[in-house]
N, C-alpha and C positions, 0 to 999 in steps of 0.2 A: 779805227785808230789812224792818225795822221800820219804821214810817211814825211821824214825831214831826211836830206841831203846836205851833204855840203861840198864846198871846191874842192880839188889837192891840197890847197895849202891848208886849210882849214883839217884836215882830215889827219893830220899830223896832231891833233889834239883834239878830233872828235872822231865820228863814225868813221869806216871808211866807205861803207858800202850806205843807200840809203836805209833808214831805220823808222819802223813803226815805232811810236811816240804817243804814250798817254798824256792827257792834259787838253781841262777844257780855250787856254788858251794859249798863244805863239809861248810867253814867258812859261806857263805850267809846264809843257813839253821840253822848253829847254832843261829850263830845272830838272825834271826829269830823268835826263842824261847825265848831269852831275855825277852820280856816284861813282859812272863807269867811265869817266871822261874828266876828271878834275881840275884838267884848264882848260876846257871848253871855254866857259864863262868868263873867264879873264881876256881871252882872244875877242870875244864879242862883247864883253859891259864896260863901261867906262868906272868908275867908283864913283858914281851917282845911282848906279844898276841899270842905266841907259846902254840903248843898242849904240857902239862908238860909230863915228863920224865916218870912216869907210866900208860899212857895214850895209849890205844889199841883201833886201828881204822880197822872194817872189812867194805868194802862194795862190797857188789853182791858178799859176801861169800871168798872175798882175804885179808887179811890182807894187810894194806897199811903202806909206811913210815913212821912215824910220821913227818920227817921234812918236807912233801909235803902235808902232808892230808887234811889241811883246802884250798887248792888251787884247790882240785882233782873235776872235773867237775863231777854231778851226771844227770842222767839221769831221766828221769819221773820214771820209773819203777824200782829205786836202792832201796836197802833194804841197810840199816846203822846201824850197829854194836857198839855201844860203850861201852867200859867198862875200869877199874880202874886194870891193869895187878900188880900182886903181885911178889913180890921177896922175897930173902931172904936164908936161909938154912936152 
């Protein structure tokens, strides 16, 4: 089963520790977590159900697209990276 993390901030509305995660891919996992986390998903999906625009996805340590990341199949043994990427000047 895949093991997803997320930053501080993020953990205010989802795990806080990292969490083994069914689902054959990044979206099924998230989903997942839904029950026990019910604004997870609004932190992370834009209302198209896209990952939003400062939204950073590593897994098994590569940084992923964001416009592919909920489709990317994980494996039993993927370690999942999320976090809240900052911008600015």
């Amino acid at each position: 089963m895949a093991t997803i993390a997320f930053t501080p901030h993020l953990r205010q509305v989802g795990p806080t520790r990292p969490t083994p995660c069914r689902g054959a891919t990044l979206g099924e996992a998230l989903r997942a977590l839904e029950p026990d986390y019910p604004l997870l998903l609004g932190y992370l999906l834009d209302d198209q159900g896209r990952l939003r625009r400062h939204i950073a996805v590593f897994v098994d340590g590569v940084m992923r697209p964001r416009e592919n990341a909920l489709g990317l199949a994980l494996a039993e043994s993927s370690d999942v990276y999320i976090f809240q990427a900052l911008s600015g000047g």
